[in-house]
C-alpha positions, 0 to 999 in steps of 0.5 A, a space after each residue: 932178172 932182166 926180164 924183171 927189169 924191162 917189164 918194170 922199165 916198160 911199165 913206169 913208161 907206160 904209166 907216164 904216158 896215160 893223161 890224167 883224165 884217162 879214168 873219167 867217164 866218157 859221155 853216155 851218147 858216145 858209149 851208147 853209139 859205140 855199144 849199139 855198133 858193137 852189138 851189131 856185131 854180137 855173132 863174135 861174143 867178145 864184141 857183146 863183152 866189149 859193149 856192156 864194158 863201154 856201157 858200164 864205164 857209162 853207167 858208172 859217170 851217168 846211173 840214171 841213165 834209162 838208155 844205158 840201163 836197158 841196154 845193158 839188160 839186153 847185152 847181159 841177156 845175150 851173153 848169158 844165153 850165147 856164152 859156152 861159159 856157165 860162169 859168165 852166163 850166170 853173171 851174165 844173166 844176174 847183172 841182166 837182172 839188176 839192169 832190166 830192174 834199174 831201167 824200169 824203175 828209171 822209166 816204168 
């Protein structure tokens, strides 16, 4: 019970320290530049995970955007043939897919 009342106590605190615009898609240049450094990185796979997060919160602010989209393609890629996980690879090679395709209808 009191373990239930910290996390409770803990989470209302954490809540009322978020600022309001903490949900708001940051600018496609910053994500791109993030994903690309963290790409770089890409032997670690949760640095690869981290970048197709950074370029999907981009993404979502930003859905035309050719240079997101192929990144994404890339990313996914990676994953998919990198990742021990048969789940996560085929996701990965699945949103890969949707994202090679947006990027060439963005910029054929």
């Amino acid at each position: 019970m009191a373990i239930a009342v910290t996390l409770a106590a803990v989470s209302c605190r954490t809540a009322d320290t978020v600022p309001e615009n903490a949900g708001a898609a940051r600018p496609a240049t910053e994500a791109i530049t993030e994903a690309d450094r963290l790409y770089e990185q890409r032997s670690d796979l949760v640095k690869v995970r981290e970048g197709v997060v950074a370029l999907r919160q981009a993404q979502a602010g930003d859905q035309a955007n050719y240079q997101i989209a192929w990144r994404l393609a890339k990313f996914d890629y990676f994953l998919g043939e990198h990742s021990p996980d048969t789940g996560e690879r085929d996701k990965a090679f699945h949103d890969g897919i949707e994202a090679g395709r947006l990027a060439v209808k963005l910029q054929d």
